[in-house]
matplotlib code that plots the C-alpha trace (Angstrom):
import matplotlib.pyplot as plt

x = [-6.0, -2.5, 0.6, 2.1, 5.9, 6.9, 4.7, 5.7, 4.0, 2.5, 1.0, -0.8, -2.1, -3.3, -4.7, -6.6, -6.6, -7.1, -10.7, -12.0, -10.3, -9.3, -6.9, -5.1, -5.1, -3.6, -1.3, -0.1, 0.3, 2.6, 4.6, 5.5, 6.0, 9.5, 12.8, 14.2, 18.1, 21.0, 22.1, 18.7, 18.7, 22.2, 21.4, 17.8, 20.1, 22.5, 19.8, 18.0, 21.3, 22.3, 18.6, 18.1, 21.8, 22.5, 21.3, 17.6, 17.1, 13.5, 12.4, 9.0, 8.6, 6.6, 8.6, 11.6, 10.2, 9.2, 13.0, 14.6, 11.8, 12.6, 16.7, 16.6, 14.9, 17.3, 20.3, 18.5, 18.0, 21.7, 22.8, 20.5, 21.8, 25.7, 24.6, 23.5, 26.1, 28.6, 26.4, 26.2, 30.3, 30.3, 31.8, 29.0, 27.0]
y = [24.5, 25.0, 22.7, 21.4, 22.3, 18.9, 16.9, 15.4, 16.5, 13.7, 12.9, 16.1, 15.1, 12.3, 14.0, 16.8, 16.0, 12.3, 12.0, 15.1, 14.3, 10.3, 10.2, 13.2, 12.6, 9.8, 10.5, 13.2, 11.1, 9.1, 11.4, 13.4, 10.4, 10.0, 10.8, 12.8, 13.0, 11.6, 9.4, 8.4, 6.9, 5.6, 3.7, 2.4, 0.8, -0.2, -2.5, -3.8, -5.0, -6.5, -8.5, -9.3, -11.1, -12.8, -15.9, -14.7, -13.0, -14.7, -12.7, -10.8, -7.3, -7.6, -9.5, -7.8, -4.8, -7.0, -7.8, -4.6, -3.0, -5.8, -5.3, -1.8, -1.5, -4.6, -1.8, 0.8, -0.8, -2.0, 1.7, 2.6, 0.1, 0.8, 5.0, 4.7, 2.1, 4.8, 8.0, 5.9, 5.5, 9.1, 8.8, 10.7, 14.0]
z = [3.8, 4.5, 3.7, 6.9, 6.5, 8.1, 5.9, 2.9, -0.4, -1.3, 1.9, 1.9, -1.4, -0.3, 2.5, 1.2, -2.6, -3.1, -2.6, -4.9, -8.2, -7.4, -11.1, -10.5, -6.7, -7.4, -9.8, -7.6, -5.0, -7.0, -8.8, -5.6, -3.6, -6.3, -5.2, -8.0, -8.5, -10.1, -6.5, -6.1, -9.7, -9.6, -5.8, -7.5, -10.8, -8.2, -6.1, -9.4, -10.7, -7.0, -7.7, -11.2, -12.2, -15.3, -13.8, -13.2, -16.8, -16.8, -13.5, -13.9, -13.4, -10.9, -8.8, -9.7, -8.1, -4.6, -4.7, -5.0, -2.5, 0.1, -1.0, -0.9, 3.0, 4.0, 2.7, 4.9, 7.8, 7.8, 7.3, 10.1, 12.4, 11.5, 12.3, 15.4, 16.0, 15.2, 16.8, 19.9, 20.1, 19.6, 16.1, 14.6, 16.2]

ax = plt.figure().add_subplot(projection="3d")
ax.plot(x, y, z, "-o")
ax.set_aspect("equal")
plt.show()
C-alpha cells in the first residue's frame, strides 16, 4: 500500500484502514480530517459567533453545529464565486 500524494490523509484511512481496526479507523479518520492552525481556529470562532448571538443562547449543540456547517460553506462558496469573478477579469493569475 502506498499513500497517494494527492490524496488526503484521512481519505486514505478511510480507504485502506477503516475496515480492519473500525475505532481507530475511525478515529483516524477524524482526527486527520481536522484542519489544524491558529486561522483555521480563529475563522471556526468567527462563524460560531456569526451563528449563535446573544439572542439564541438556548441553541443546542447539535444544531449549533448544522448552522455554522451550513454558514461556513455559504462563506465558501461566496469566496469561490468572488475568485473566479476576479480570475476571470484577470485580477488574479
Amino acid at each position: 500500500m502506498a499513500a497517494d500524494d494527492n490524496c488526503k490523509a484521512y481519505r486514505w484511512h478511510f480507504k485502506y484502514s477503516y475496515q480492519q481496526t473500525k475505532v481507530l479507523g475511525k478515529l483516524a479518520c477524524l482526527v486527520l480530517s481536522k484542519i489544524l492552525g491558529i486561522g483555521t481556529a480563529e475563522r471556526n470562532w468567527k462563524q460560531v459567533k456569526a451563528v449563535k448571538s446573544g439572542q439564541r443562547v438556548n441553541t443546542s449543540i447539535d444544531k449549533t453545529r448544522k448552522q455554522v456547517l451550513i454558514y461556513a460553506q455559504y462563506q465558501q462558496m461566496r469566496a469561490q464565486a468572488r475568485a473566479m469573478k476576479l480570475s476571470a477579469a484577470g485580477k488574479l493569475p
